[in-house]
VOPAGU-2260 file (C-alpha; in pm, 1 decimal, decimal comma):
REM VOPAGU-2260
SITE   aa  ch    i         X         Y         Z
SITE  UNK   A    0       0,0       0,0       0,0
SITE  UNK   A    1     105,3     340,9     -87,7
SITE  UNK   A    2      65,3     538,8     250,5
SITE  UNK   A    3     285,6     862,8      91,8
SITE  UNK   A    4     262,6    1158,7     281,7
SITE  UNK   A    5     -82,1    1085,3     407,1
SITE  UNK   A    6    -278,5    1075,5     750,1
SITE  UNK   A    7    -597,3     958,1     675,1
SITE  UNK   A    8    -736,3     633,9     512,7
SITE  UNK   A    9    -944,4     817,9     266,7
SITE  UNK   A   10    -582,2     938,4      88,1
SITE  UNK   A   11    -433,4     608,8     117,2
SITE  UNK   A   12    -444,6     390,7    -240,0
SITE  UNK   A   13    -325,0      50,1    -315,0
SITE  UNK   A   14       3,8      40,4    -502,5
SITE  UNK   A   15      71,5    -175,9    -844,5
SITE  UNK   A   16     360,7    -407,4    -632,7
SITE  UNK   A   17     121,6    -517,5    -379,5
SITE  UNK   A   18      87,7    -866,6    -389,5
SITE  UNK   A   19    -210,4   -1012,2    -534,6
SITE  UNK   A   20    -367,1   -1351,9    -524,0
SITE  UNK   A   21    -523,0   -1577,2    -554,1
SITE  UNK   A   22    -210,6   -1896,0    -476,5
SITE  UNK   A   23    -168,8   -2214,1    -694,2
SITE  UNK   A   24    -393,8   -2395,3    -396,9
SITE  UNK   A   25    -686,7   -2129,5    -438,3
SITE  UNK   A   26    -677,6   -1970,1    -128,4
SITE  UNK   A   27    -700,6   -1596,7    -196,4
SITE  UNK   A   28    -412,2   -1330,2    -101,3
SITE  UNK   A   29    -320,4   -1127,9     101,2
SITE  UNK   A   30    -443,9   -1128,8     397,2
SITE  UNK   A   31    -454,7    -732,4     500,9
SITE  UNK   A   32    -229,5    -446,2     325,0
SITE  UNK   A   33     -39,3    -240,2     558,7
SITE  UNK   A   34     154,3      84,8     473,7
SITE  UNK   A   35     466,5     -28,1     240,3
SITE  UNK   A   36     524,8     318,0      37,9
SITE  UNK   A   37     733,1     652,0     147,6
SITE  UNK   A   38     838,8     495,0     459,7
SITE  UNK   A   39    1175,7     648,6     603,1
SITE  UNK   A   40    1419,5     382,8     811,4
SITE  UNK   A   41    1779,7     358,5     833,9
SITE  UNK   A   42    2071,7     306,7     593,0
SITE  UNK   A   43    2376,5     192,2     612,6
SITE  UNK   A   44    2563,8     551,7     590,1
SITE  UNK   A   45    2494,6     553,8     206,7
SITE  UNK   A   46    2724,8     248,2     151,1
SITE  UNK   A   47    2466,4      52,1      48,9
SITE  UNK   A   48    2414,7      14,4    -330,4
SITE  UNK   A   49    2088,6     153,1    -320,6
SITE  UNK   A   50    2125,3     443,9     -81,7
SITE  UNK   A   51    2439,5     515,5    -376,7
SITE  UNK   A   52    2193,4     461,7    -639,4
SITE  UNK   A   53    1885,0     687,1    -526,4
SITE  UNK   A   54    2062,4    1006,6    -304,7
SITE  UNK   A   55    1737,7    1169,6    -369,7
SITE  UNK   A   56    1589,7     910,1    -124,5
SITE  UNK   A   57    1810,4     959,0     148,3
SITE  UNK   A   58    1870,3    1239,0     450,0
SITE  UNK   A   59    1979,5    1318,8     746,6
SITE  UNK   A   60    2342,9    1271,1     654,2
SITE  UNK   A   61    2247,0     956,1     431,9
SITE  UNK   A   62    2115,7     729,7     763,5
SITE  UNK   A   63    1765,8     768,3     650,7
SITE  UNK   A   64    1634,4     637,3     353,3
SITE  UNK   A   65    1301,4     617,0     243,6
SITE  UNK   A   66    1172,4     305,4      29,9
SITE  UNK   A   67     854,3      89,3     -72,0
SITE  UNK   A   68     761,9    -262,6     -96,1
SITE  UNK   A   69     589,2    -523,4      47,6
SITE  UNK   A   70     917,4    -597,4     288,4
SITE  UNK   A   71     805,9    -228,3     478,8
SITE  UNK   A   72     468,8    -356,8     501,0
SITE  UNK   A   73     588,7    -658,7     656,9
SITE  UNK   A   74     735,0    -523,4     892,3
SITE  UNK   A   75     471,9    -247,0     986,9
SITE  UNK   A   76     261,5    -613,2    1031,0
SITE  UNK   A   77     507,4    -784,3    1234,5
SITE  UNK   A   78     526,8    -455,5    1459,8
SITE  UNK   A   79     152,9    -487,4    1501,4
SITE  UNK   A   80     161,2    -901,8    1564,6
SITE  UNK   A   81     429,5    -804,5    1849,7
SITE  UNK   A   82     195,7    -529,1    2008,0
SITE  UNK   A   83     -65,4    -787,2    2014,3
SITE  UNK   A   84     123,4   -1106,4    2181,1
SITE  UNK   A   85     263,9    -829,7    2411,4
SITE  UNK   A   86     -76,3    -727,4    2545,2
SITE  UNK   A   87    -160,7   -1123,9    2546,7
SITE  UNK   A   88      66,9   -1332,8    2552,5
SITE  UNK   A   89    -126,2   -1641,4    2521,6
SITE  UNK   A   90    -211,5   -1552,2    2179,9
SITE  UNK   A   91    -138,3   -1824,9    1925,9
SITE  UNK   A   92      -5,6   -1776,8    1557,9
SITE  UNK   A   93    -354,4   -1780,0    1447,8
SITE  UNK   A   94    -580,9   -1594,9    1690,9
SITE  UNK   A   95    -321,3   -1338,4    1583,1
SITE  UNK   A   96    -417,2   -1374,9    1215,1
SITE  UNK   A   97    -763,3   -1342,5    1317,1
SITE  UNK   A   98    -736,9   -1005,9    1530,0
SITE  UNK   A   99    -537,3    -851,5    1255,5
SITE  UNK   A  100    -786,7    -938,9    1003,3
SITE  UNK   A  101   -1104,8    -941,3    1211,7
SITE  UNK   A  102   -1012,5    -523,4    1229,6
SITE  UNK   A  103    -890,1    -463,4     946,1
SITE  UNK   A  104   -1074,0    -163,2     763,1
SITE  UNK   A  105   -1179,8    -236,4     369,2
SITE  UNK   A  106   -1144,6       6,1     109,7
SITE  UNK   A  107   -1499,9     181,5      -6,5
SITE  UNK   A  108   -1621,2     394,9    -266,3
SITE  UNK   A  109   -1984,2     498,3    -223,0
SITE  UNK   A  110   -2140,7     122,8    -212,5
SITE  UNK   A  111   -1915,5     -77,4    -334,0
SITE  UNK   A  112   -1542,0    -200,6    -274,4
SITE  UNK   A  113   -1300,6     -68,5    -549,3
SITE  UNK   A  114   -1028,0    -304,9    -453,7
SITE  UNK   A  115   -1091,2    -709,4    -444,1
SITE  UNK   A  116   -1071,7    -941,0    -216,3
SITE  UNK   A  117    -750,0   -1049,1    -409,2
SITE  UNK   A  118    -589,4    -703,3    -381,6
SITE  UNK   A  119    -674,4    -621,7     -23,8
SITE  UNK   A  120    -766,5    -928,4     191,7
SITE  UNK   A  121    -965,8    -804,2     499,2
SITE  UNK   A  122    -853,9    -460,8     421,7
SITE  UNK   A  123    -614,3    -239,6     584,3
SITE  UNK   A  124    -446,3    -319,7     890,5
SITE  UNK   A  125    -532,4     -94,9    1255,6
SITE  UNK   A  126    -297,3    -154,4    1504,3
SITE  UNK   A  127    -519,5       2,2    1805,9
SITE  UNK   A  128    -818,7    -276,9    1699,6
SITE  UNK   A  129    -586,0    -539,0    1663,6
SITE  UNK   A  130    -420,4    -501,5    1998,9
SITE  UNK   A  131    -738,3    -465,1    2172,1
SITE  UNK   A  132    -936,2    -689,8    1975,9
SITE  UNK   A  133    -976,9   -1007,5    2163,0
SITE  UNK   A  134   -1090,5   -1228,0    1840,4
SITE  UNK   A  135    -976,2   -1559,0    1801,3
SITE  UNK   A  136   -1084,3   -1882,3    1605,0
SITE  UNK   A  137   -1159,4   -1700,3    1253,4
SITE  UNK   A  138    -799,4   -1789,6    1090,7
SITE  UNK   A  139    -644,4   -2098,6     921,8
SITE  UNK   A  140    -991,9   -2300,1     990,2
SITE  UNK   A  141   -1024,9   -2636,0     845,6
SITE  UNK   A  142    -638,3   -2667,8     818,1
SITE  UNK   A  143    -436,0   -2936,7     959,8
SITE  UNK   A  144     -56,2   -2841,5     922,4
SITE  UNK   A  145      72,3   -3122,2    1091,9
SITE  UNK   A  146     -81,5   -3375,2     816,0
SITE  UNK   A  147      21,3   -3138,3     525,6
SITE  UNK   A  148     362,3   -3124,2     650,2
SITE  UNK   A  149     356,1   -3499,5     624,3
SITE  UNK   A  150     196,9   -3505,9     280,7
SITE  UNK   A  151     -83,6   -3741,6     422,1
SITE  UNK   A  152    -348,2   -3402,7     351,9
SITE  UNK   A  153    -381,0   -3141,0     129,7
SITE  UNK   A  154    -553,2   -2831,4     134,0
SITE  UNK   A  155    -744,2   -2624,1    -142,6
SITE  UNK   A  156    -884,3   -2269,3     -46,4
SITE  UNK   A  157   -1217,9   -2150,8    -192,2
SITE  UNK   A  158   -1070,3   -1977,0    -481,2
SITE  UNK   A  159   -1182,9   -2045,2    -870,4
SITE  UNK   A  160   -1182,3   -1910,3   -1233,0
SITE  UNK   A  161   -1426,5   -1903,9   -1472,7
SITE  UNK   A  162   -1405,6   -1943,0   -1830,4
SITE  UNK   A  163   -1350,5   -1570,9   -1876,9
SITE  UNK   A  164   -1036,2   -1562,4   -1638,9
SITE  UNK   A  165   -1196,7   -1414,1   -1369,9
SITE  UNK   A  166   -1142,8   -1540,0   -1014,2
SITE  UNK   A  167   -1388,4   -1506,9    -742,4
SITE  UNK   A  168   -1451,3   -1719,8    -427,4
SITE  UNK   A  169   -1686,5   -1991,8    -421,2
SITE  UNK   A  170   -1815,4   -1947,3     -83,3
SITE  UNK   A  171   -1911,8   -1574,6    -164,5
SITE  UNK   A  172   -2069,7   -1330,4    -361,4
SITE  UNK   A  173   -2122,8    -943,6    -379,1
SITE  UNK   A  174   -1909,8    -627,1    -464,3
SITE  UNK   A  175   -1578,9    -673,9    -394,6
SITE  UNK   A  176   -1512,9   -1042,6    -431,6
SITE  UNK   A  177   -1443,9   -1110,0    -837,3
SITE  UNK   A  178   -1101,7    -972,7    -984,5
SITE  UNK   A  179    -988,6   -1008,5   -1314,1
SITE  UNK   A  180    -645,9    -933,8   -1296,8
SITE  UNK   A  181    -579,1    -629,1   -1300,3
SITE  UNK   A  182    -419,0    -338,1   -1079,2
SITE  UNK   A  183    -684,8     -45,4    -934,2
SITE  UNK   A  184    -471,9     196,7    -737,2
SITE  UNK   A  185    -694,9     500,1    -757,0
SITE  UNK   A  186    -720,3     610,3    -390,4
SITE  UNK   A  187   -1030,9     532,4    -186,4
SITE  UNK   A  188   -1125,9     600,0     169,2
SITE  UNK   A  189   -1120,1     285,6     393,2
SITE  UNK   A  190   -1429,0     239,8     594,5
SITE  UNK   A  191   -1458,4     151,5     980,8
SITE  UNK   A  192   -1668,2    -167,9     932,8
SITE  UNK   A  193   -1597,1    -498,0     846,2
SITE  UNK   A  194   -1804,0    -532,9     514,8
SITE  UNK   A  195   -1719,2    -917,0     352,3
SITE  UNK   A  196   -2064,2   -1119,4     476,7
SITE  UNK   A  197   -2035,9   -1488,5     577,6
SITE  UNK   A  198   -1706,7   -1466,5     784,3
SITE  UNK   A  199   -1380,4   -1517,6     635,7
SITE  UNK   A  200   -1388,0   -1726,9     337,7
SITE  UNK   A  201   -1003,6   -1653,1     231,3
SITE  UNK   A  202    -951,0   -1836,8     581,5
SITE  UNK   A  203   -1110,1   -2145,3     503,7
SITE  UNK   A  204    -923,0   -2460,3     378,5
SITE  UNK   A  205   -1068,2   -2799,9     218,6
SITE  UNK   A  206    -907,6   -3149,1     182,2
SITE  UNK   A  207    -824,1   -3256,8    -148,4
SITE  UNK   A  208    -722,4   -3612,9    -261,5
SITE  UNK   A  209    -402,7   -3705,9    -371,0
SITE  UNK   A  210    -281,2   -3666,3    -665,0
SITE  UNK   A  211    -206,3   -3299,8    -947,7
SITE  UNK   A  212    -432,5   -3063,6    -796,5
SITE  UNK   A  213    -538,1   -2929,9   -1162,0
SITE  UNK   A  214    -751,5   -3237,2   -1180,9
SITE  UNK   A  215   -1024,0   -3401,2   -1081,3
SITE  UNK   A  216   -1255,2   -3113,1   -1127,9
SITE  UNK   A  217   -1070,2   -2850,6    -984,5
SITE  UNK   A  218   -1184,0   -2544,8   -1098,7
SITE  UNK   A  219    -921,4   -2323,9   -1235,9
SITE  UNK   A  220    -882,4   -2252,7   -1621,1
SITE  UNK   A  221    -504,1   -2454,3   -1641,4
SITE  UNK   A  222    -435,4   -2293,0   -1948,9
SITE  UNK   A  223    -414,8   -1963,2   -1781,2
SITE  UNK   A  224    -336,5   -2046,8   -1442,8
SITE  UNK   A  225    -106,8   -2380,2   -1423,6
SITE  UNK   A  226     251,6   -2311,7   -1365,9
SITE  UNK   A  227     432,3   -2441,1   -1682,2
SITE  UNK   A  228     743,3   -2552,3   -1408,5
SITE  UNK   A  229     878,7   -2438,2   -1079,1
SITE  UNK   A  230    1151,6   -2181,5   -1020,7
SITE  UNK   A  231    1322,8   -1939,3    -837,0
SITE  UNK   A  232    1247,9   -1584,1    -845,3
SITE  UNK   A  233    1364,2   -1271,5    -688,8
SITE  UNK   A  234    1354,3    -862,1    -692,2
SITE  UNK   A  235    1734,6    -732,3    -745,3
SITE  UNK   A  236    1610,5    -361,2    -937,4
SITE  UNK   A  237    1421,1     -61,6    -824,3
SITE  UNK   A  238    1076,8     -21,7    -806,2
SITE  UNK   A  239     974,9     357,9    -863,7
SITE  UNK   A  240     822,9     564,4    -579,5
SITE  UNK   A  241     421,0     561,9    -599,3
């Protein structure tokens, strides 16, 4: 998300390098969207390649340096996740997961959402709600990690695509859930409520069987969706300011 100079959610917009989903096992991403754009931290006294690079980024004797990406929003999440065990510290991985997207604010204009399911998960994350939330038992349902990890289970989330190449989520319907692929960052205000109706379907996991999970009736269009092989991939060059 593109936070900028801004202090309001109406003046924040989604930027083009936020991830969007849905993944190869049709569960839909992200989760929330946290600030990622025009945040200042510290450099490494303008030795590092970047910083040497982009001067126009940097101040205060080249410490600071401001950046973008999804790697500042993590960490504006993981700041929020540390608030929250800190007030509770009882909290498991996934009542976290649930507080931070149980609060999370969703993008509106007039009646509708302008930004997908796929682009903004819950919606944007608030640290106050989170911390003082006390939700639990909305994240990761229907998973069992331990039999994944030991390939005896599999999970598919509720994520499809029709013959169009639209996705959209089979357990629900409305404004908001259906994206076909492409990148809205117009700015929109992001309400107080908590808009998506019948809980959190991007939560939800279902067994499959064994076996390629492009068949047996799953329903995503392979021809535009099936990974041709696997590989590595990285970042290594700049992404412009938004």
């Amino acid at each position: 998300m593109n936070s900028g100079s801004s202090v309001t959610r109406s003046q924040h917009k989604l930027a083009s390098f936020s991830a969007a989903g849905p993944t190869f096992e049709g569960f839909a991403k992200p989760d929330v969207v946290a600030p990622g754009g025009h945040v200042y931290s510290t450099m490494d006294d303008g030795n590092h390649l970047i910083a040497k690079q982009h001067p126009e980024f940097t101040t205060l004797n080249d410490r600071i340096f401001m950046m973008s990406g999804t790697s500042q929003s993590a960490a504006v999440v993981s700041g929020i996740a540390a608030l929250m065990i800190q007030a509770n510290p009882t909290l498991t991985p996934d009542n976290v997961k649930c507080g931070l997207a149980a609060t999370a604010k969703v993008a509106w204009s007039g009646s509708a959402a302008p930004y997908s399911v796929f682009q903004q998960g819950a919606g944007l994350v608030d640290a106050y709600a989170a911390v003082h939330s006390g939700w639990g038992g909305c994240a990761n349902q229907g998973l069992n990690i331990a039999s994944d990890l030991t390939g005896t289970m599999h999970f598919k989330g509720p994520a499809a695509q029709d013959a169009t190449g639209k996705y959209y989520l089979t357990t629900l319907t409305g404004s908001g859930t259906t994206w076909n692929g492409t990148y809205n960052t117009s700015g929109y205000p992001w309400s107080s409520g908590y808009p998506w109706s019948s809980g959190y379907p991007w939560s939800n996991g279902y067994p499959w069987s064994s076996g390629y999970p492009w068949s047996n009736g799953y329903p995503w269009s392979s021809s535009t969706v099936k990974p041709s092989g696997a590989s590595s991939s990285s970042i290594n060059f700049w992404v412009a300011q938004q």
